[in-house]
C-alpha positions, -999 to 999 in steps of 0.1 A, spaced: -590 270 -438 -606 297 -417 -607 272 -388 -568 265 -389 -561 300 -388 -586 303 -359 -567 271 -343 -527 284 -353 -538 321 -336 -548 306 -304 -522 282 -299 -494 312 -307 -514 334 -282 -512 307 -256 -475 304 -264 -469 338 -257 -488 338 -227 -467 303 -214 -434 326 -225 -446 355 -204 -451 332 -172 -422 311 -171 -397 342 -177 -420 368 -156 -428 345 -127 -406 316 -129 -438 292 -128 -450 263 -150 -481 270 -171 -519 257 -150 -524 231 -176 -550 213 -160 -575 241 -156 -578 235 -199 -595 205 -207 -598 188 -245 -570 159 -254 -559 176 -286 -546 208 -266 -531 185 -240 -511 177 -275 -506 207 -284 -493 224 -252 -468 194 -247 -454 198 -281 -454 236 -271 -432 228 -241 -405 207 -261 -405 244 -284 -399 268 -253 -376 238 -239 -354 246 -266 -350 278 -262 -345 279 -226 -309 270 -214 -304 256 -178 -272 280 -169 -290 313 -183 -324 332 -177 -340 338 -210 -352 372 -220 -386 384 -236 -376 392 -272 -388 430 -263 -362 437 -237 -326 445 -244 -295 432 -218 -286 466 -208 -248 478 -216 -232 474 -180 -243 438 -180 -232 430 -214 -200 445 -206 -193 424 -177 -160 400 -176 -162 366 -177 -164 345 -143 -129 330 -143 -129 298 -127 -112 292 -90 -106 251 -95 -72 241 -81 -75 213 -105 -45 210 -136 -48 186 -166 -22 179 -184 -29 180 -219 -38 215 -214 -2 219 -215 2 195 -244 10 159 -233 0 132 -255 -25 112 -240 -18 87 -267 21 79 -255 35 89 -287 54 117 -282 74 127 -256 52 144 -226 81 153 -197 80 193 -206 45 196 -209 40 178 -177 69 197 -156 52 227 -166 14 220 -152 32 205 -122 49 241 -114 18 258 -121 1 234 -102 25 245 -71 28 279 -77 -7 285 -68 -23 301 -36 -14 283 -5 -33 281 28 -8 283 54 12 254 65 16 225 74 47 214 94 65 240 98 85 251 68 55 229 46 34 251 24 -3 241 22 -14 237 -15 -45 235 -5 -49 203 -21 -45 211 -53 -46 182 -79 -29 175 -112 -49 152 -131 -34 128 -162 -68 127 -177 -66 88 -186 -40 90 -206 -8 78 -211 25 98 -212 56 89 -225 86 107 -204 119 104 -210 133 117 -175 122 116 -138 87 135 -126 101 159 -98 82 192 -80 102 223 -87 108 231 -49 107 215 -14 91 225 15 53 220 -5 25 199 7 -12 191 2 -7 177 -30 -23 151 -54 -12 137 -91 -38 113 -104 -57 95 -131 -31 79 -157 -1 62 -173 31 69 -170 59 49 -189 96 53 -198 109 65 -224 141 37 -240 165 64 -230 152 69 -196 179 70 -169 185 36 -152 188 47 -125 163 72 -118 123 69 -108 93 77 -131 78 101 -100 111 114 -77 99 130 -48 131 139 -38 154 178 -31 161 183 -70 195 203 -75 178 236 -76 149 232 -50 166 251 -25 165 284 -51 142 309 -62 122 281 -89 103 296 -116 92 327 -101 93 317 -67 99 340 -40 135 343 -19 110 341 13 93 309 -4 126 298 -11 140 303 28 108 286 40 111 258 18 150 251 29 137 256 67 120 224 68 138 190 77 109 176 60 112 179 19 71 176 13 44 166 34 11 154 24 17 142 -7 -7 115 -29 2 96 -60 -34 79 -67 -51 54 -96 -14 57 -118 2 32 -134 40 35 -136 55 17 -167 96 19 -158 105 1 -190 130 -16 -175 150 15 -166 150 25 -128 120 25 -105 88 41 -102 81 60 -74 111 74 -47 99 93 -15 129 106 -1 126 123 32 93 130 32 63 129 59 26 113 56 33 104 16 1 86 7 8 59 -23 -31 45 -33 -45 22 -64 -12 23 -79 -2 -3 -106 38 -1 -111 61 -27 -135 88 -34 -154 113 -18 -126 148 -34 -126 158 -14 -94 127 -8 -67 90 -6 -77 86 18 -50 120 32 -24 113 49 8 141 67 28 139 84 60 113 106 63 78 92 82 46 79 79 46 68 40 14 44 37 7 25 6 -22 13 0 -43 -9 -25 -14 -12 -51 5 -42 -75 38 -42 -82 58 -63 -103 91 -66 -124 74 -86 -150 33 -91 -157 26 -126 -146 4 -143 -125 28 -172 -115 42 -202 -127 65 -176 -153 92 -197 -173 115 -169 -167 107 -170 -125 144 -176 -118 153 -148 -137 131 -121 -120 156 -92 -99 148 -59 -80 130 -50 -53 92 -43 -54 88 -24 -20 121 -12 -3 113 12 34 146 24 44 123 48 69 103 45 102 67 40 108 53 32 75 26 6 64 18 -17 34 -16 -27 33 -32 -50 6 -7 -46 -16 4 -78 -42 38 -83 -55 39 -104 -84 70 -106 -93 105 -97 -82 136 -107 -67 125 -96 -34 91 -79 -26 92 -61 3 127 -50 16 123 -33 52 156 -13 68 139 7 91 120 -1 120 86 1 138 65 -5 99 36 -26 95 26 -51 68 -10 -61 68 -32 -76 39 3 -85 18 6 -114 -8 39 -121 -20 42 -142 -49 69 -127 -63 97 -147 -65 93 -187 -52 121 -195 -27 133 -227 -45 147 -201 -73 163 -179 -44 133 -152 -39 124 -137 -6 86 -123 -1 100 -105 27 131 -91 38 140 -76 76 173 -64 76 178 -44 104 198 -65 128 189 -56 170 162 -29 159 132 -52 136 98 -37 155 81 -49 126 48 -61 124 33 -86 96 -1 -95 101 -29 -107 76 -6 -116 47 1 -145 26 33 -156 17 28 -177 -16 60 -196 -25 77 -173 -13 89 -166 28 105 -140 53 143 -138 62 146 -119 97 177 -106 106 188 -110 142 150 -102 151 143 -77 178 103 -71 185 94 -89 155 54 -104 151 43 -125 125 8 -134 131 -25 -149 117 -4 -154 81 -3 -180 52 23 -195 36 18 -216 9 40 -244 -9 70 -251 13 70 -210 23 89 -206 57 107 -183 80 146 -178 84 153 -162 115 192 -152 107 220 -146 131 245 -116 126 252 -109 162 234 -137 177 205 -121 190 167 -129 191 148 -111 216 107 -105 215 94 -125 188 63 -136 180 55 -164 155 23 -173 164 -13 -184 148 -3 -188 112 -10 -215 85 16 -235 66 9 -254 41 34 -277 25 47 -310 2 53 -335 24 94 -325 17 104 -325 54 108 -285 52 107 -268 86 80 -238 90 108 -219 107 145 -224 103 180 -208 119 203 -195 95 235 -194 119 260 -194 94 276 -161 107 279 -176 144 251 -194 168 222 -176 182 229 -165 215 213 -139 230 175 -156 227 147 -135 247 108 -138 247 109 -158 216 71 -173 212 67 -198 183 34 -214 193 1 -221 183 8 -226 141 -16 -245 120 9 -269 101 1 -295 69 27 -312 49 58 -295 65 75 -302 97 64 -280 131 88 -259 153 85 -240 180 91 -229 214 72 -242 233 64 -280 231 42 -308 249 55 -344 249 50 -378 269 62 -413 277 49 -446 289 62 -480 304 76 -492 335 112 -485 353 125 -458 373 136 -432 342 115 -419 314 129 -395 291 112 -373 264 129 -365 234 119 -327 219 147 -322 195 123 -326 162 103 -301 180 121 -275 195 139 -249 171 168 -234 194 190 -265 200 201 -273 235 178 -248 253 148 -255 278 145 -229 303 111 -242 322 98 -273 323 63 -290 335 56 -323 342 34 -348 356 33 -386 363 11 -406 368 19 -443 383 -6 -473 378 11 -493 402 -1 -493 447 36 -473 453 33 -439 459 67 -432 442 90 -400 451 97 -384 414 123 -357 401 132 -335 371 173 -348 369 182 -335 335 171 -312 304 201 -314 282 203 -314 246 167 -303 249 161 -337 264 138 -340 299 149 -369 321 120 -377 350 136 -403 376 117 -423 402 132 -437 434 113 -468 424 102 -490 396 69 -485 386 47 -483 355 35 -448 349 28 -423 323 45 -387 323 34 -360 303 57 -330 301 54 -295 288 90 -272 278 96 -241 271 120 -221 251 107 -186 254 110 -176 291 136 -149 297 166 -153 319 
C-alpha cells in the first residue's frame, strides 16, 4: 500500500511539473531523458489527461492565477465574413414551407453590406460577398430579385430552388432584372446609393449563380439576366421551365458554363418527345458564350438573337427534328457572327437565318441531324461549314439544306461548305471535285447532287488528259445549271477531272 502511494505522489508531481512546462514555456515534456516502460505508460496516459484539458483555440491557465478583470471584461470578437446562409433567416431547407421572405431578407442584408468601390461606373463593389443556400431546398412562391441596381461582385450558391404551384407563369425563379422600386431609397439605402445605382446603363455587374438547381415547376423560367454585364451562370441544374430555362437580354458578356437544362428529366427516347416546348437557352444580347452545357429536353435549346456569341462544348438532345425540335436556333437575319464549335447536335440540328459570319466547325450530328440555312432577305455571306461529322440512316437526308420558302437565296458571299466527314446521309457543299471518261469532243460533269446553291459555279479548274497521239486544243464552253461542259476541237479519248467552286466572291 505504502508503495502505491509512493508511485500515485510521483506521478501527480510529474503531472504538475508537465502542467507547469507546457503552459509556462509552451514546450513538450523531455520524455526520453526517463527511462522504464511502465512510466513511458504512465506519462502517455498523462498526456491524453492534460489533452483534455487543453483546448486548441485558448491558452490554458495554472489553476493559481486568476484572468484579470480587463480581460474578462473584453467583448466578443464579432466576426467580419461577408458570407449569408439562409436559414439564419429561417428558410426551410426541407422545401416545406414557403422560404421567399426569409430569403429576400438575407439577400438585402447580403447587399447592404460594405462595399469596395466600384466597378463600372455606377456598379457598387460588394466585395464578393456570397449568399449561401446551405444544401437545402427552398420552396418560393415568387421571383428571387436584389433590392437595387447598380450592385456587383456578387455570388448566390449551394442549393435548390423550386416553385411554389402558385408561382407566376410568367416570371423566373432568380430575376436579375430593374425591380419596380430599384431605382428608390430600398431598405435603408441611401438617396446617393440610390442616384449611383440609377447612373449606370448597366443594372449589375459581376454577378454568379453557382452549384443551384432551379426547379420552375412548370411555371416560368429559371434564371433572367436582363441588362446586365459579365453575369457568370456555373454548375447549374435548371428544369421543368415552360418558357426559357435561362433568357439573356442586352446587357454583355453573360457566360454559362458547366450546366443542364431541360423542360422535362429524361435522357432520350421520352414517349412524350413531341410534346416537349420552351426554350432552354435564349441570348437576345451580344458577346456571350455557352460552354459544355447539355440540353435535354425542349422545344428549342439554344435560341440566339444577338450577335457575335459563342457555343463551344454543346450537346443538344433536346428535342429530335423529326418531331419539329431545333438544337439550335440563329435568328438574326444579316447580323449572325456566331460561332459553334466543339458541339454535338444529337437528333436534333441548326436553323440559320439569312447567315452573316456564321462558323460551324469541328461538330457532330448524329441520326439524320442537319443544317437549314434559311432565306428572309436572300442573303448568305461568310459562312463556314466546315470539318464536321454527320452521321446518318441511309434516308437520303442532306447534311445541309436551303429553306427558300420566303424567296431564293441571292446575295451568296464567302460561303465555305468543305471538308465534312459524311456516313449514311447525302454530302453538299461548295466546293466539289468531279470527272469524266470516254472518247469524243465534249465531256460534261454533272455536280447538281453535290453542290447546294443551285445554278451557281463561280470558278472552275480542269484538266484533261488525252490517251490518243493528237495534241488536242480544249476549252471550258459552259457551267450552267451547275453543269461544266469541256469541248475539244477534235475527237479523242481522254479523261478530265474538274474542280468548282461556289464560295468565291463576286
Amino acid at each position: 500500500m505504502a508503495r502505491k502511494a509512493l508511485l500515485w505522489s510521483m506521478f501527480m508531481g510529474l503531472a504538475s511539473f508537465s502542467f507547469l512546462l507546457i503552459h509556462v514555456y509552451g514546450e513538450q515534456p523531455q520524455v526520453d531523458q526517463f527511462s522504464g516502460g511502465h512510466y513511458h505508460d504512465q506519462m502517455r496516459k498523462m498526456q491524453a489527461v492534460k489533452a483534455s484539458f487543453v483546448r486548441h483555440d485558448s491558452i490554458a491557465l495554472s489553476p493559481s492565477i486568476s484572468p484579470s478583470p480587463s480581460a474578462a471584461q473584453q467583448p466578443p470578437v464579432v466576426s467580419s465574413s461577408r458570407l449569408y446562409h439562409v436559414t439564419s433567416y429561417g428558410a426551410d431547407p426541407t422545401g416545406k414551407m414557403d422560404s421567399t421572405e426569409a430569403i429576400l431578407k438575407a439577400i438585402s442584408d447580403a447587399v447592404q453590406g460594405p462595399s469596395e468601390g466600384s466597378l463600372i461606373e455606377g456598379i457598387q463593389n460588394l466585395g464578393g460577398v456570397q449568399l449561401s443556400l446551405d444544401g437545402g431546398n427552398y420552396l418560393i412562391s415568387r421571383p428571387l430579385r436584389l433590392p437595387a441596381t447598380g450592385l456587383g461582385n456578387f455570388m448566390i450558391h449551394g442549393g435548390t430552388l423550386r416553385a411554389s404551384d402558385d408561382f407566376p407563369t410568367d416570371g423566373y425563379l432568380i430575376d436579375l432584372s430593374s425591380s419596380s422600386n430599384s431605382k428608390n431609397e430600398v431598405n435603408g439605402r441611401s438617396s446617393m446609393d440610390a442616384q449611383l445605382s440609377s447612373s449606370s446603363s448597366y443594372n449589375y455587374e459581376y454577378i454568379t449563380l453557382k452549384d443551384l438547381m432551379l426547379d420552375s415547376n412548370y411555371r416560368g423560367g429559371g434564371i433572367a439576366v436582363i441588362n446586365s454585364l459579365r453575369t457568370s451562370i456555373d454548375n447549374c441544374y435548371i428544369v421543368h421551365f415552360t418558357t426559357n430555362g435561362i433568357l439573356v437580354q442586352s446587357g454583355h458578356e453573360t457566360y454559362i458554363r458547366n450546366s443542364f437544362l431541360g423542360q422535362h428529366i429524361t435522357a432520350g427516347g421520352d414517349q412524350g418527345e413531341r410534346n416537349f416546348s420552351g426554350t432552354a437557352i435564349t441570348l437576345m444580347g451580344n458577346d456571350n458564350a455557352v460552354t459544355d452545357v447539355v440540353i435535354f429536353s425542349a422545344a428549342i435549346g439554344i435560341m440566339i438573337t444577338g450577335q457575335a456569341n459563342i457555343l463551344t462544348g454543346v450537346h443538344c438532345y433536346n428535342k429530335a427534328t423529326g418531331f419539329g425540335g431545333t438544337g439550335i436556333y440563329l435568328k438574326l437575319p444579316g447580323l449572325t457572327q456566331t460561332r459553334i464549335v466543339n458541339s454535338y447536335l444529337d437528333y436534333t440540328g441548326i436553323v440559320a437565318e439569312d447567315p452573316v459570319q456564321l462558323d460551324i466547325s469541328n461538330c457532330f450530328f448524329l441520326g439524320d441531324a442537319y443544317i437549314v440555312l434559311k432565306s428572309i432577305n436572300g442573303v448568305a455571306n461568310g459562312v463556314n461549314i466546315v470539318d464536321n461529322m454527320f452521321g446518318g440512316s441511309e434516308k437520303g437526308i442532306e447534311i445541309v439544306q436551303l429553306d427558300q420558302s420566303n424567296g431564293p437565296f441571292k446575295d451568296i458571299k464567302q460561303v465555305v461548305i468543305d471538308r465534312n466527314n459524311v456516313k449514311g446521309m447525302n454530302l453538299k457543299a461548295t466546293v466539289a471535285r468531279g470527272s469524266a471518261n470516254g472518247e469524243g469532243n465534249s465531256w460534261v460533269v454533272d455536280f447538281n447532287n453535290v453542290l447546294l446553291f443551285p445554278n451557281l459555279i463561280r470558278h472552275v479548274q480542269y484538266s484533261l488528259s488525252a490517251s490518243s497521239s493528237q495534241f488536242p486544243n480544249h476549252a471550258l464552253r459552259n457551267v450552267s445549271g451547275n453543269r461544266v461542259q469541256i469541248q475539244t476541237n477534235l475527237n479523242v479519248s481522254a479523261s478530265v477531272f474538274v474542280t468548282v467552286d461556289q464560295s468565291v466572291a463576286n
